[in-house]
C-alpha positions in Angstrom: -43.3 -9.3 14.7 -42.0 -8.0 11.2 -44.6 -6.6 8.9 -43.2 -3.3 7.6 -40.1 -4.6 6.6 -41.5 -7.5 5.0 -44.5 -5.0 3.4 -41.6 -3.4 1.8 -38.9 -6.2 0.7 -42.7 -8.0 -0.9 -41.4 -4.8 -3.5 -39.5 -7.2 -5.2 -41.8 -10.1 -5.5 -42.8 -13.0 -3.9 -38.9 -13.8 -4.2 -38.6 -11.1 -1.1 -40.5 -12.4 1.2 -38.8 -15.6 0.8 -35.5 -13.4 1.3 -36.7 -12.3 4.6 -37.6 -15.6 5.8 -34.0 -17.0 4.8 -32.7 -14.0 6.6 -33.8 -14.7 9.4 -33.4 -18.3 9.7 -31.1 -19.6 13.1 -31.3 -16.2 14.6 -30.9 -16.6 18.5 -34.8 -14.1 18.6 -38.1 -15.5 17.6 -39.0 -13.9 14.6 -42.9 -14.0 13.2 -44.1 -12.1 9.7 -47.1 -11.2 8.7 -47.7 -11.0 4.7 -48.0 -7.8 3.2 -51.7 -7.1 2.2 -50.8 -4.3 0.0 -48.5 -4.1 -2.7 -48.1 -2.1 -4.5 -50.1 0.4 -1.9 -52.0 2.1 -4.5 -52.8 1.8 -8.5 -50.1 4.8 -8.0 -47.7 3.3 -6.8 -44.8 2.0 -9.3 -43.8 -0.7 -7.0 -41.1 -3.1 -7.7 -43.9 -6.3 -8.4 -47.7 -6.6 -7.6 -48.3 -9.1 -5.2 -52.1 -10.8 -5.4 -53.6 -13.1 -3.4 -52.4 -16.6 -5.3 -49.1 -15.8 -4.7 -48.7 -14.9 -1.0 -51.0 -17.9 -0.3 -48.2 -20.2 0.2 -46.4 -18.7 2.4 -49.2 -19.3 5.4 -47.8 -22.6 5.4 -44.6 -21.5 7.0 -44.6 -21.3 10.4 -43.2 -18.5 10.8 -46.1 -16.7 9.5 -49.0 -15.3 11.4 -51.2 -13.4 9.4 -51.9 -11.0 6.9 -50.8 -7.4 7.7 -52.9 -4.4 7.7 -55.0 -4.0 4.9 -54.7 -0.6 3.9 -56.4 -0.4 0.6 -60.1 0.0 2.3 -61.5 1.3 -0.5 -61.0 -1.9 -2.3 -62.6 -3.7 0.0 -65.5 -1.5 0.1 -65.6 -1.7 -3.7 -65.6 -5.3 -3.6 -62.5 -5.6 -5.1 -61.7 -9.5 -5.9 -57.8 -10.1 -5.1 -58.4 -7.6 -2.1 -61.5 -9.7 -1.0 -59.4 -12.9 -2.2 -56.3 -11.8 0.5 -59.2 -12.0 3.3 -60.5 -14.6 2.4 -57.5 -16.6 2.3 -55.8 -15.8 5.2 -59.4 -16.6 6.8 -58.8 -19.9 5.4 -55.4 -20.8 6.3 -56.5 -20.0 10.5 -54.4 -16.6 10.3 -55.3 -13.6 11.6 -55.6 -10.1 10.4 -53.3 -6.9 11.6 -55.1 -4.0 11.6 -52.4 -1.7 13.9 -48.6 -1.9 14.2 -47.1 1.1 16.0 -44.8 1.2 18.0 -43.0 -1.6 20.2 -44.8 -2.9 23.2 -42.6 -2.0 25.8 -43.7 1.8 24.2 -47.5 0.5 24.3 -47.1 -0.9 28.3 -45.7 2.4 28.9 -48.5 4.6 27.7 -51.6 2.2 28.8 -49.9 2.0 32.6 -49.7 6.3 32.3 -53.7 6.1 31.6 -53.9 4.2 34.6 -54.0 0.4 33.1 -53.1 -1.9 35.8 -49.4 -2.9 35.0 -50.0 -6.6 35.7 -53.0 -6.8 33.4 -51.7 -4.4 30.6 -48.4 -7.1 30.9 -51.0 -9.9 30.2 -52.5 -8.5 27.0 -48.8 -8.0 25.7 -47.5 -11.8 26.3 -49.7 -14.0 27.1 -53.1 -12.9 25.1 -50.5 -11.7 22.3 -48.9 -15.2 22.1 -53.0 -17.0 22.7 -54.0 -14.9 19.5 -51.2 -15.1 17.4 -50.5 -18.8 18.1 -47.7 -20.4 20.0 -49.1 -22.0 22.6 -45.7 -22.7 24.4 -44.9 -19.1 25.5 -46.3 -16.1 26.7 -46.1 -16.7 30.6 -43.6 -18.0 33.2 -44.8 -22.1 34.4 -43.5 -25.0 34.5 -43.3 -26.8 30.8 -43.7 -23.0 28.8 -40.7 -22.0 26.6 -38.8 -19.9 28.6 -39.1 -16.6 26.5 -38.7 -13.5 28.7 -38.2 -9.9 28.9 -36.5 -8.7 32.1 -37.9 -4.7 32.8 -36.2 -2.5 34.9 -40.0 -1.9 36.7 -43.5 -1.6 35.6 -43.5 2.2 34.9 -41.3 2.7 32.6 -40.5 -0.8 31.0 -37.2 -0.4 30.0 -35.6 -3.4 28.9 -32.6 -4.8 31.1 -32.3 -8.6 29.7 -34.3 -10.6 26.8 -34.2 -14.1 26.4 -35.3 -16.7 24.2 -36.0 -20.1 25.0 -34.1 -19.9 28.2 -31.1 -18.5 26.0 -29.8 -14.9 27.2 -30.1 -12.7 23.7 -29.4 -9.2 25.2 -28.1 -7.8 28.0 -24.9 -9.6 29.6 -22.2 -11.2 27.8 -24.2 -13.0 24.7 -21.6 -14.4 21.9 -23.2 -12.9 18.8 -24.8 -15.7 16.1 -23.9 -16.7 13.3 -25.3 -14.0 10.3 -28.1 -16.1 8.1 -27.4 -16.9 4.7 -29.3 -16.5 2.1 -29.4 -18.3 -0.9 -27.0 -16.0 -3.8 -29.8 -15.0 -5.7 -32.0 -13.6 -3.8 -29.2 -12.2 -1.9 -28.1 -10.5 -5.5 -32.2 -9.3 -5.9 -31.5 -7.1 -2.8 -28.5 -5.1 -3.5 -29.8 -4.4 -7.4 -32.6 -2.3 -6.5 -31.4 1.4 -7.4 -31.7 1.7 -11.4 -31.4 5.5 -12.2 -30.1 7.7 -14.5 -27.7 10.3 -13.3 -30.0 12.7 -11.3 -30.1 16.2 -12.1 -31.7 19.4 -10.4 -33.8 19.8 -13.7 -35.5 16.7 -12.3 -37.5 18.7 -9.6 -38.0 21.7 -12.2 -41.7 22.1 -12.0 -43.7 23.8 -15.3 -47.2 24.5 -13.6 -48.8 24.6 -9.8 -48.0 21.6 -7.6 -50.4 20.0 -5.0 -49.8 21.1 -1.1 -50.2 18.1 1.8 -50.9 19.4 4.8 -49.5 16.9 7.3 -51.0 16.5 10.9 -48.4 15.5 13.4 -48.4 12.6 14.9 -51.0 11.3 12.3 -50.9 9.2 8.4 -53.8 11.6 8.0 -53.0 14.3 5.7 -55.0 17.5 4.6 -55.4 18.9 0.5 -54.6 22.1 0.9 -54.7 23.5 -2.9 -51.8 24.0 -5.3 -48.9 26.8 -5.1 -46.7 27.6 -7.7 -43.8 26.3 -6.1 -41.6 25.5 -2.6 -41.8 28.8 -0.2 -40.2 28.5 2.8 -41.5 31.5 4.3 -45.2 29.9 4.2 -43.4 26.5 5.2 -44.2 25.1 1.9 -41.4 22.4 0.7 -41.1 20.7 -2.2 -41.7 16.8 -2.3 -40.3 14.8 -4.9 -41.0 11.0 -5.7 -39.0 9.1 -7.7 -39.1 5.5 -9.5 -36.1 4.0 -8.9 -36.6 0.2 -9.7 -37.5 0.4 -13.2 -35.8 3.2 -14.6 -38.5 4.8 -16.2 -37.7 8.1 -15.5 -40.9 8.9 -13.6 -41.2 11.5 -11.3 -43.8 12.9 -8.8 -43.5 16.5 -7.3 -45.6 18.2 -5.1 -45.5 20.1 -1.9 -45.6 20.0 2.1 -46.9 22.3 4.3 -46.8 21.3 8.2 
């Protein structure tokens, strides 16, 4: 399942996600996307394109698609927000479901519910075969007679590690596999990929900062972060480092700094 790379190609427009579907055409894996809900991520954010509802619509039509990914931008939806509302609605309407947590790979996830004591036979069912019920394809997700023969060979059900993979009865890792063919996308959006950098010649007089920055406190392990106040500039003796962000798609020059602690 691919949602944070396409979350981040849907930067360059509706034209990306259509990249990352050619991209992945003929591939010897089963590749499913979900549509990014959010971009750009924030009014904030000067993001390559803003993607609303009307035009990601379309692409529940392709079957690769799944659903609409997690749909950060809460607020929105609490404030009633009409294209956020609008992305619900619609992928609501086209049968798709929602993701609301991506972390991690499942192998990682089998591993931590079997160390809280998960059976491993039933915490292997919620990962193939409800997974494959929920999101869709009805072909796969167990081993019978008449199923597409997609399967993950572990080394046990402790640790999970992966020893072979196949798809559709088609050895993809582990053993002697001829590598595929690469995908070919058409030339222009091929071309709409490597131009993405647009950027005057940077300078250290771009992090210069003239007044009192804003410290993030970061929480390991967590996207929550804490608003610690303002300093008067990167200290590393108070583990206070400085943070820049800039705009690199449009060349306008912008630039964010602030500071990390944590």
């Amino acid at each position: 399942m691919a949602d944070g790379f396409i979350a981040g190609i849907g930067c360059y427009s509706a034209r990306g996600i259509e990249y990352m579907l050619q991209t992945t055409e003929g591939l010897p894996i089963d590749v499913r996307f979900l549509l990014p809900s959010c971009v750009p991520a924030t009014p904030l954010d000067e993001a390559g394109a803003a993607l609303n509802w009307a035009e990601i619509a379309p692409f529940y039509n392709h079957s690769w698609v799944c659903g609409l990914a997690e749909m950060m931008n809460f607020p929105r939806v609490e404030a009633g927000d009409g294209d956020v509302l609008q992305k619900l609605l619609s992928a609501h309407a086209h049968g798709a479901v929602l993701d609301l947590l991506n972390e991690g790979h499942m192998d990682h996830l089998l591993r931590l519910a079997v160390a809280q004591g998960a059976d491993p036979i039933l915490a292997v069912q919620a990962a193939a075969l409800n997974t494959a019920r929920y999101f869709g394809p009805s072909d796969r997700g167990d081993v019978a007679p008449g199923r597409r023969a997609d399967m993950t060979v572990a080394d046990d059900l402790t640790d999970f590690s992966v020893l072979r993979v196949y798809c559709a009865g088609r050895l993809v890792h582990g053993g002697n596999v001829s590598p595929c063919p690469a995908p070919a996308p058409s030339a222009k959006l091929e071309a709409l990929t490597r131009d993405t950098f647009h950027l005057s010649h940077f300078t250290p007089e771009w992090l210069r900062a003239d007044q009192s920055l804003a410290i993030v406190g970061l929480v390991p392990g967590e996207l929550i972060t804490h608003d610690l106040g303002y300093a008067d500039g990167a200290h590393t003796e108070d583990d206070l480092l400085k943070l820049a962000v800039v705009e690199r798609r449009k060349g306008t020059g912008h630039i964010g700094l602030g500071l990390l602690h944590g």
